[in-house]
MIMIMI-519163 format. One record per residue (C-alpha): residue in three letters; chain; z, x, y negated. Coordinates in Angstrom, 3 decimals, padded with zeros to 6 digits. Last residue first. Example, Ala and Ser with C-alpha at 12.3 -4.5 7.8 and 13.67 -1.06 7.14 Angstrom:
! MIMIMI-519163
> ser / A / 007.140 / 013.670 / 001.060
> ala / A / 007.800 / 012.300 / 004.500
//
This chain:
! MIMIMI-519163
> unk / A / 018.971 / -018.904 / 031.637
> unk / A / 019.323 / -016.197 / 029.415
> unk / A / 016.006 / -016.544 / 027.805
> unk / A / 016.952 / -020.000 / 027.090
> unk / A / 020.096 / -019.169 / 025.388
> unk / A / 017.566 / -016.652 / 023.175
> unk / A / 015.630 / -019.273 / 022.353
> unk / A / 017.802 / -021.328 / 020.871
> unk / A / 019.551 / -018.659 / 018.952
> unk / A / 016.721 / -018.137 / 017.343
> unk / A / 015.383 / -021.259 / 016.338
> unk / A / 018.820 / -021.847 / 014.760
> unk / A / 018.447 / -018.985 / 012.609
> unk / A / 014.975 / -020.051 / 011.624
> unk / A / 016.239 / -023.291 / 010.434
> unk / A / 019.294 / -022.886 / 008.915
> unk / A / 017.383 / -019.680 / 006.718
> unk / A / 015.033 / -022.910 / 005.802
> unk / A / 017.437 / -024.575 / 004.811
> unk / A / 018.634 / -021.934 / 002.831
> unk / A / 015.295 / -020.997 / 001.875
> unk / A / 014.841 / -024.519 / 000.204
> unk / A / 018.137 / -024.665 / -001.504
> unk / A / 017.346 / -020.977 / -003.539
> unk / A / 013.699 / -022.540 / -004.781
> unk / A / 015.230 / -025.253 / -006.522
> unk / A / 018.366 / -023.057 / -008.124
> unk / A / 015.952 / -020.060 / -008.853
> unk / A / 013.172 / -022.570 / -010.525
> unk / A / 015.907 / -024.538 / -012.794
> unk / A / 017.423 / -021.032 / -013.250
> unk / A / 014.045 / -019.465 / -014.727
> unk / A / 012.583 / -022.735 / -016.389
> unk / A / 015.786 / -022.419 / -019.063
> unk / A / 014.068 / -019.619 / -020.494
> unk / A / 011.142 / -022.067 / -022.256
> unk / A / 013.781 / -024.545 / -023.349
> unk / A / 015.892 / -022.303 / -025.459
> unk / A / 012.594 / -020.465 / -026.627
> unk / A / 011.765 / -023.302 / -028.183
> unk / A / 008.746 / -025.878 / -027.916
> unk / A / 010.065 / -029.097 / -027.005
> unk / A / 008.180 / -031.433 / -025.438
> unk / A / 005.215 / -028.701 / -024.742
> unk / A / 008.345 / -026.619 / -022.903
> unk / A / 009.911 / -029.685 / -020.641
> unk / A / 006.208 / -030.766 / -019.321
> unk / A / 003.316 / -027.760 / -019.581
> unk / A / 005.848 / -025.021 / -019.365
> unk / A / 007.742 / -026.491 / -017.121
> unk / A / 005.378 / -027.356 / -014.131
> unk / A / 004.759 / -023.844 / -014.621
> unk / A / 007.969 / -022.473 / -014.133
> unk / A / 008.649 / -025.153 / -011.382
> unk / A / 005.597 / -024.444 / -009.290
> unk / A / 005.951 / -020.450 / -009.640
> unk / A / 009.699 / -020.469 / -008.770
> unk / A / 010.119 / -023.199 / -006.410
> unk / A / 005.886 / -023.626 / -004.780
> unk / A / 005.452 / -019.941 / -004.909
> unk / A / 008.618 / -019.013 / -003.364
> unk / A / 008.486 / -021.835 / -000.984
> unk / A / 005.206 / -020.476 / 000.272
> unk / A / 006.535 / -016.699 / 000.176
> unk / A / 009.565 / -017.572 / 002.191
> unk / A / 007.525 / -018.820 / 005.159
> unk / A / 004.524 / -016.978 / 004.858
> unk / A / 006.734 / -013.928 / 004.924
> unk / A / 009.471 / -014.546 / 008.352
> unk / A / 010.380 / -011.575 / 010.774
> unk / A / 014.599 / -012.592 / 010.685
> unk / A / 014.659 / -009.903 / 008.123
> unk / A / 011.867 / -011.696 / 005.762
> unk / A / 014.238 / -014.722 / 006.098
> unk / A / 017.695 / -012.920 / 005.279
> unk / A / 015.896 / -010.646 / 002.552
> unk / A / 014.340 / -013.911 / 001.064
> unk / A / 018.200 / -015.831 / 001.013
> unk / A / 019.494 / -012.585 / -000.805
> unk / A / 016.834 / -013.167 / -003.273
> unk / A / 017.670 / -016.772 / -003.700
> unk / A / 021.429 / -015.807 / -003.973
> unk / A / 020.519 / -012.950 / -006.703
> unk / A / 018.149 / -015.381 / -008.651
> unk / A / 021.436 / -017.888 / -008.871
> unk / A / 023.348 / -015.101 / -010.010
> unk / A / 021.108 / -014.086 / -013.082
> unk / A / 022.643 / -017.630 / -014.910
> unk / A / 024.854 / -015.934 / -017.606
> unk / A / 022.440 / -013.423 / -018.402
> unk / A / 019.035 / -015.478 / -017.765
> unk / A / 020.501 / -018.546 / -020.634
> unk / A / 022.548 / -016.659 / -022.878
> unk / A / 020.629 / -013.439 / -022.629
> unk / A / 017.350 / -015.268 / -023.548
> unk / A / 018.708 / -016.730 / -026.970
> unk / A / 020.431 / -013.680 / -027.513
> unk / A / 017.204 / -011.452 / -028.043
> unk / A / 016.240 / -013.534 / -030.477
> unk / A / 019.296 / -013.260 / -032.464
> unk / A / 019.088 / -009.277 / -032.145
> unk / A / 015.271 / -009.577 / -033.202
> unk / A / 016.416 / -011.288 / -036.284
> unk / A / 019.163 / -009.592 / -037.274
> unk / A / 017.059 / -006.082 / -037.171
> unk / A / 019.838 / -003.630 / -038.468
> unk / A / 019.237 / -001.470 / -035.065
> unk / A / 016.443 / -002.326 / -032.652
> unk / A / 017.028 / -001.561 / -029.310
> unk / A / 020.727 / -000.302 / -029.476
> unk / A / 021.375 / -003.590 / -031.388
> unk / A / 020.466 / -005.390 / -028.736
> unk / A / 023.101 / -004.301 / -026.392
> unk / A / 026.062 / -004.547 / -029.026
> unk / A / 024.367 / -008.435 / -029.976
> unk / A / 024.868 / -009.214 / -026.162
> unk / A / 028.485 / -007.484 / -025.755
> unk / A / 029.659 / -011.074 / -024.762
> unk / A / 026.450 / -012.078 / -022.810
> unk / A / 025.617 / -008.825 / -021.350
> unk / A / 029.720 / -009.232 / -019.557
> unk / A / 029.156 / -012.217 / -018.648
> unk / A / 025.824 / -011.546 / -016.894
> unk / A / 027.254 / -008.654 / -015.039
> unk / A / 030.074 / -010.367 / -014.338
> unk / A / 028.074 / -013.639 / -012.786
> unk / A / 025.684 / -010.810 / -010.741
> unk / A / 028.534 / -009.230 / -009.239
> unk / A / 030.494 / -011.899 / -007.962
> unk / A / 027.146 / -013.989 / -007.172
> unk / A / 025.280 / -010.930 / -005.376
> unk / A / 028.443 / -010.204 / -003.528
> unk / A / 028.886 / -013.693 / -001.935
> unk / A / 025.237 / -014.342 / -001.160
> unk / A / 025.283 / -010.879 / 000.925
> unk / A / 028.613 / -011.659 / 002.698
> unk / A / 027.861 / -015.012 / 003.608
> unk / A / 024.088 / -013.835 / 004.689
> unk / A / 025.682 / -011.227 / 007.114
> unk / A / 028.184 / -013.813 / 008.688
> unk / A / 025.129 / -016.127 / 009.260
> unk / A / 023.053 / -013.658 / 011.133
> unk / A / 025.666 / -012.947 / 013.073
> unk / A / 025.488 / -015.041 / 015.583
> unk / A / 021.349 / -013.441 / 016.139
> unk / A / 022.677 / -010.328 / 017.808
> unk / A / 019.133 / -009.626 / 019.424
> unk / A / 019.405 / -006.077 / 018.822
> unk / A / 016.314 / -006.300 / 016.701
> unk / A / 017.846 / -009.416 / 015.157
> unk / A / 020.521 / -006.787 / 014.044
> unk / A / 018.648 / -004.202 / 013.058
> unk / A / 016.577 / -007.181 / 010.749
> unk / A / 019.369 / -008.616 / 009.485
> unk / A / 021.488 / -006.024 / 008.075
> unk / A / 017.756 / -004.083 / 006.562
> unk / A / 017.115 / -007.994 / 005.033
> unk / A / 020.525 / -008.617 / 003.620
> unk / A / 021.463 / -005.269 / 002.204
> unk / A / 017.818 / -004.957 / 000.575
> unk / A / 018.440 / -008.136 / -001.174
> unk / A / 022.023 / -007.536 / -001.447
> unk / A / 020.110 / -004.700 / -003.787
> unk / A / 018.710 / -007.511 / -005.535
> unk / A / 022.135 / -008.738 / -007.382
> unk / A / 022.353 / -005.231 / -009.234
> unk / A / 018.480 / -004.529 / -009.912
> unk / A / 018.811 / -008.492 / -011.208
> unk / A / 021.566 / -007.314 / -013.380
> unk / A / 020.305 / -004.551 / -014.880
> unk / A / 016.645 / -006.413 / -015.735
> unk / A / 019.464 / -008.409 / -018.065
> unk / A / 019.428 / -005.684 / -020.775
> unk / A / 015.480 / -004.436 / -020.361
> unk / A / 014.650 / -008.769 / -020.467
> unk / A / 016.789 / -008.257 / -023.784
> unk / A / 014.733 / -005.552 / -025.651
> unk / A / 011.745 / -007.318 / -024.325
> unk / A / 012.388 / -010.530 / -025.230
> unk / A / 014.154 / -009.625 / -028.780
> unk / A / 010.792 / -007.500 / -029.510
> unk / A / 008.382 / -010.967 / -028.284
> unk / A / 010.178 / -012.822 / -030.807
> unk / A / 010.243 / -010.214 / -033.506
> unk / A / 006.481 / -009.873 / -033.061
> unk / A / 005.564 / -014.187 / -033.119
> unk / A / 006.778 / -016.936 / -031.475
> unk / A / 003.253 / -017.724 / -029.425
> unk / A / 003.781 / -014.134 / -027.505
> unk / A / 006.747 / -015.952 / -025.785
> unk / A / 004.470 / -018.371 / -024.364
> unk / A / 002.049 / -015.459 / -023.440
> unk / A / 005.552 / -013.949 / -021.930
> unk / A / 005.956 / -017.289 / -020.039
> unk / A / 002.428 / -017.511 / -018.476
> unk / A / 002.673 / -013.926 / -017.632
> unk / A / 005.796 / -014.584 / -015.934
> unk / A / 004.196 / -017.432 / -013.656
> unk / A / 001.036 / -014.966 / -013.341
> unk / A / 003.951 / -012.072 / -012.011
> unk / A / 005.699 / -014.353 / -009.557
> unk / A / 002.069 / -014.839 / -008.390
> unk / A / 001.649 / -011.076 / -007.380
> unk / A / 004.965 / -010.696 / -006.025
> unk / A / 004.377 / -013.819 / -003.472
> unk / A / 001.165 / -012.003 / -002.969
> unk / A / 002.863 / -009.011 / -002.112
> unk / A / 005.792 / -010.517 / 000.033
> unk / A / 002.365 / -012.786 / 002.396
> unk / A / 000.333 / -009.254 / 002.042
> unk / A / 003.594 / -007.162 / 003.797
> unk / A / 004.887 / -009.412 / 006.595
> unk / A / 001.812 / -009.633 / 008.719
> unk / A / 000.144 / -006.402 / 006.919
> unk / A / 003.628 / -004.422 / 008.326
> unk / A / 002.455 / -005.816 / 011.612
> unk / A / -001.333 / -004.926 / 011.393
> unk / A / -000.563 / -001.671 / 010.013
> unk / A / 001.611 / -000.971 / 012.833
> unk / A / -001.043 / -002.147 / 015.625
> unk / A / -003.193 / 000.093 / 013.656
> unk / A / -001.790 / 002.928 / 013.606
> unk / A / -002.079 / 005.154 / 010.154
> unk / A / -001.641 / 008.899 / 010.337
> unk / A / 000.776 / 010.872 / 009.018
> unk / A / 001.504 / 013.518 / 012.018
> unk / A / 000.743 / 016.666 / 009.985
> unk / A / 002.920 / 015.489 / 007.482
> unk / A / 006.287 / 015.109 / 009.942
> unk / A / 008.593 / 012.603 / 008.836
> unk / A / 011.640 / 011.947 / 010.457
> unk / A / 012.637 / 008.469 / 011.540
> unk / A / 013.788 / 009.463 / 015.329
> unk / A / 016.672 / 011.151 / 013.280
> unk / A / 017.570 / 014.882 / 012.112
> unk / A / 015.819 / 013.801 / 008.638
> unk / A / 014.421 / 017.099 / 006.709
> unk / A / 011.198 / 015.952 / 005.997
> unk / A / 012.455 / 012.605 / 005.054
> unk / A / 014.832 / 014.296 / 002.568
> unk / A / 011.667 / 016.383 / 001.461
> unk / A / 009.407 / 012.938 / 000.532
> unk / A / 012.413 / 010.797 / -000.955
> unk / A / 012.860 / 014.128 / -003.430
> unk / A / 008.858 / 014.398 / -004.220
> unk / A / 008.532 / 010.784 / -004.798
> unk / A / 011.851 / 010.515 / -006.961
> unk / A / 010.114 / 014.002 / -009.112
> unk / A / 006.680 / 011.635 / -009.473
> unk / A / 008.387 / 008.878 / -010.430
> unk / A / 010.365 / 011.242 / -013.300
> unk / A / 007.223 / 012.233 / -014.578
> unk / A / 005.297 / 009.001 / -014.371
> unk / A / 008.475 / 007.761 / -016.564
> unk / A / 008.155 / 010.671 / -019.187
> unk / A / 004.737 / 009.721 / -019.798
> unk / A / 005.198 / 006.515 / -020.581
> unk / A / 007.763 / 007.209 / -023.416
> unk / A / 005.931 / 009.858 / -024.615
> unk / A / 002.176 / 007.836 / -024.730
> unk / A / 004.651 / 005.365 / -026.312
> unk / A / 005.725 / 007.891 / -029.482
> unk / A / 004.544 / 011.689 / -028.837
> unk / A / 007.142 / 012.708 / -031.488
> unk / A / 007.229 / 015.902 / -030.044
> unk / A / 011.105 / 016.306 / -030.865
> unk / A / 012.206 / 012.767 / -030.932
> unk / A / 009.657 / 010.722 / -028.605
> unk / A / 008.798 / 013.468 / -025.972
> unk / A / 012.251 / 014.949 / -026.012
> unk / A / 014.462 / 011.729 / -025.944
> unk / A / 011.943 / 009.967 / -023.252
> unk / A / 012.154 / 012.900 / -021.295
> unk / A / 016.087 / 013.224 / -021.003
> unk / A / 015.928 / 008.869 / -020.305
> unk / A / 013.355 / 010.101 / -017.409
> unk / A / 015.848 / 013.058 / -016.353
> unk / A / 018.737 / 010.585 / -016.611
> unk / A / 016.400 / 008.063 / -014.122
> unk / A / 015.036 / 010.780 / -012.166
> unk / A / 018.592 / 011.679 / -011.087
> unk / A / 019.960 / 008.997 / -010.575
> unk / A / 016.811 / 007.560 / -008.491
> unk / A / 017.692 / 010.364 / -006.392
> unk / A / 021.113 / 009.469 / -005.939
> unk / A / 020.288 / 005.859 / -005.160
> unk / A / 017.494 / 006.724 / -002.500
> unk / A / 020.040 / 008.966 / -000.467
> unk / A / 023.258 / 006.685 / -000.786
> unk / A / 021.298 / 003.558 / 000.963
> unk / A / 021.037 / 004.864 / 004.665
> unk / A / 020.948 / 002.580 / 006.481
> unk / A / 018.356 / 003.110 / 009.010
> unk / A / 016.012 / 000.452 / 007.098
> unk / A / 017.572 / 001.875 / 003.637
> unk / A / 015.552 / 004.959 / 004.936
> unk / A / 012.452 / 004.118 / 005.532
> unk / A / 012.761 / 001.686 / 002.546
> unk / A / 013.483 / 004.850 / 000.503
> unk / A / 010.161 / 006.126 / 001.730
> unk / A / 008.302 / 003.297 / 000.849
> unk / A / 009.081 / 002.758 / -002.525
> unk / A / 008.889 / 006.746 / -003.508
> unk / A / 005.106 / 006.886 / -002.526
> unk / A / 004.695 / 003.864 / -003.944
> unk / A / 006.054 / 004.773 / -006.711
> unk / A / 004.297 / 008.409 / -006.917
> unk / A / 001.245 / 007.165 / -006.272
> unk / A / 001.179 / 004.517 / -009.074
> unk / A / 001.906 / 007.162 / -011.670
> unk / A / -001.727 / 007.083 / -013.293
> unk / A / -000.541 / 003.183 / -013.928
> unk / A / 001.919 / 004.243 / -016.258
> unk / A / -000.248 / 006.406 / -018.189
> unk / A / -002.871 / 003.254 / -018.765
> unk / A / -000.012 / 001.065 / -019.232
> unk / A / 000.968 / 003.086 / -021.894
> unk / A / -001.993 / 003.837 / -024.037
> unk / A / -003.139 / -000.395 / -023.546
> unk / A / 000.316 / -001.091 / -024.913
> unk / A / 000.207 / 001.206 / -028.140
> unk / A / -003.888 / 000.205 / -028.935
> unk / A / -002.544 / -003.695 / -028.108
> unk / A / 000.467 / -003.562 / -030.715
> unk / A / -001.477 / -004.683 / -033.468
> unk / A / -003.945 / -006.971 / -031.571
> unk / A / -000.654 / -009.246 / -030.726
> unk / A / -000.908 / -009.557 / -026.602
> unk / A / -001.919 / -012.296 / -025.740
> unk / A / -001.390 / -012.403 / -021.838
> unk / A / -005.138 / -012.216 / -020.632
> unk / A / -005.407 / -009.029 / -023.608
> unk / A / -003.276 / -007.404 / -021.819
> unk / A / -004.777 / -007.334 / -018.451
> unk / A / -008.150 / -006.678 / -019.939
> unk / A / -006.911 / -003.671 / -021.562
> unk / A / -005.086 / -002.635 / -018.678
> unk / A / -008.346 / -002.932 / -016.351
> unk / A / -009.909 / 000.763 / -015.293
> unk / A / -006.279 / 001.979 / -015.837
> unk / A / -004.298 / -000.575 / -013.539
> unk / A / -007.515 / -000.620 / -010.812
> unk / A / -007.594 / 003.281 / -010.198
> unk / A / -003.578 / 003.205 / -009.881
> unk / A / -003.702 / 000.591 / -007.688
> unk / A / -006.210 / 002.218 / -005.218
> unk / A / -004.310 / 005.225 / -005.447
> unk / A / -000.778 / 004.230 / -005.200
> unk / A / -002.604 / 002.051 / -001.986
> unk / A / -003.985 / 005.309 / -000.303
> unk / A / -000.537 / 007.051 / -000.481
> unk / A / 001.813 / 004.292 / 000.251
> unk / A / -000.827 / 003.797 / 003.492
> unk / A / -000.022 / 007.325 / 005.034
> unk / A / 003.069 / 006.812 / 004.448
> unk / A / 003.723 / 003.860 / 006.094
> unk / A / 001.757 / 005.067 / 008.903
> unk / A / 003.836 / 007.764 / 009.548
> unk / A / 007.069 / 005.963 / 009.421
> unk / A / 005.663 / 003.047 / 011.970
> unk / A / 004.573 / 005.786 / 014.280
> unk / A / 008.264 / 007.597 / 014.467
> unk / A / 009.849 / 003.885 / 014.413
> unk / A / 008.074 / 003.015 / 017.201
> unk / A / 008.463 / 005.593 / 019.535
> unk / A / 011.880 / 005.147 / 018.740
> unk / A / 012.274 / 001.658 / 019.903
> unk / A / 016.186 / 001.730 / 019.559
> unk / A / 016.166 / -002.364 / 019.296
> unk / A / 017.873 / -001.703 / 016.248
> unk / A / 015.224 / 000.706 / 014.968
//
């Protein structure tokens, strides 16, 4: 799009959707066939496995919808256009909290409510994303009848897609690893993690959307082959995601117990658990927003193995390292959530080098082009 390729763009939006389609399927069929196995990997207490199994089950049968949804607001935060997916995830999100309210309250449906009220409001994001894509005026402008998947597209989104979705995928063993540590503590530990990894999930939603800023900035403008400004782009991004991710985090912090107690009124202990995590992740959320912003800067610059290497060796390396060094010395939950900022701080300084790097590289060659 910023090298104003529109061919491209038009074939490269039809075969992402084509693809979101078959992939919500294929992980949708693998989440229900193998939630109870999942679940049981991590630990989970057998009497809250029946509940758990029940909802991932449901919320795997709306894997179509989010990917579905996920790609098509891409599509569109890649033109800039970020206003679109966040007032339809507005409105899914109050009808989803609507849901939750009727299902639980008045049909008293309990976690098969809960769950199904999410697919539900997926599925109306999916179907909004879908018609304002239909209705585009741009060279991005999806047409059904022309969904189709190309495979020099495929092979490109592939070349930047599997190396961010395994670097997903691993992020998610290294948090396994900590919620089956977590599990050890007992129910009211693993209720204050939850209640309080739903509190601080705000900010990293905040800090990550310089994510999106940095890599959809960086990659029109590396399309354009405006590589100087690069840098000023990644300034911006890192400076944002720290303002707003160290308020955010204060501000969880001080009205921590508030917070909690909306998740589990009159439970002391669940509240205090709950703190433990939100004063180390709350107060320290920035430095996963800088390392983020640093990924979107890489992956926008047409790097994956790159970042996704470091990634695993910072975040997944040091979390586990952790666990078995810092964690078996001292088994608390104090020490177990202070592996998240010691792997966000290590991993953040080796994609800023690397960011240096790449940049650089850039630059270089195009002053050699020129001559």
């Amino acid at each position: 799009y910023g090298a104003k390729d529109y061919k491209n763009v038009s074939q490269t939006v039809h075969t992402a959707m084509g693809i979101s389609v078959i992939f919500g399927f294929v992980s949708s069929a693998v989440g229900i066939a193998l939630a109870k196995v999942f679940l049981q990997a991590m630990g989970t207490p057998a009497e809250v496995l029946p509940h758990s199994v029940v909802y991932m089950r449901i919320y795997f049968a709306g894997m179509p919808a989010s990917m579905v949804f996920n790609f098509g607001s891409s599509i569109l935060r890649a033109v800039g256009d970020t206003k679109r997916p966040f007032i339809f995830l507005s409105i899914s999100g109050t009808v989803n909290v609507i849901l939750n309210l009727v299902f639980v309250i008045v049909f008293r449906m309990g976690v098969a409510g809960v769950a199904l009220s999410t697919i539900i409001s997926q599925f109306l994001s999916a179907v909004l994303v879908v018609l304002s894509l239909l209705h585009s005026n741009g060279y991005y402008r999806l047409y059904i009848k022309e969904i189709r998947i190309y495979k020099d597209k495929l092979l490109r989104m592939m070349r930047i897609g599997i190396p961010a979705g395994v670097q997903g995928s691993i992020f998610s063993i290294s948090n396994v690893a900590i919620q089956s540590s977590v599990n050890s503590f007992g129910e009211l530990a693993m209720a204050g993690h939850t209640a309080a990894s739903n509190i601080d999930g705000l900010i990293y939603i905040a800090t990550n959307s310089f994510y999106h800023a940095s890599l959809s900035f960086t990659g029109q403008n590396v399309g354009a082959k405006k590589y100087e400004r690069i840098g000023r782009i990644l300034r911006v991004c890192v400076v944002y995601a720290i303002i707003i991710g160290a308020t955010l985090g204060t501000l969880t912090y001080v009205f921590g117990e508030q917070l909690l107690g909306l998740f589990s009124p009159d439970n002391v202990e669940v509240i205090r658990y709950g703190m433990i995590r939100l004063s180390i992740l709350g107060l320290s959320y920035f430095t996963c927003g800088i390392m983020e912003t640093l990924v979107g800067s890489l992956r926008g610059m047409g790097a994956s193995i790159l970042p996704m290497c470091i990634s695993i060796l910072g975040v997944v390396g040091v979390r586990i390292g952790w666990i078995y060094t810092f964690f078996a010395w001292d088994r608390t939950l104090l020490m177990l959530y202070l592996s998240y900022p010691a792997s966000w701080v290590a991993t953040s300084l080796a994609h800023f080098i690397c960011v240096l790097y790449l940049k650089n590289k850039l630059i270089k060659k195009s002053a050699e082009e020129g001559i």
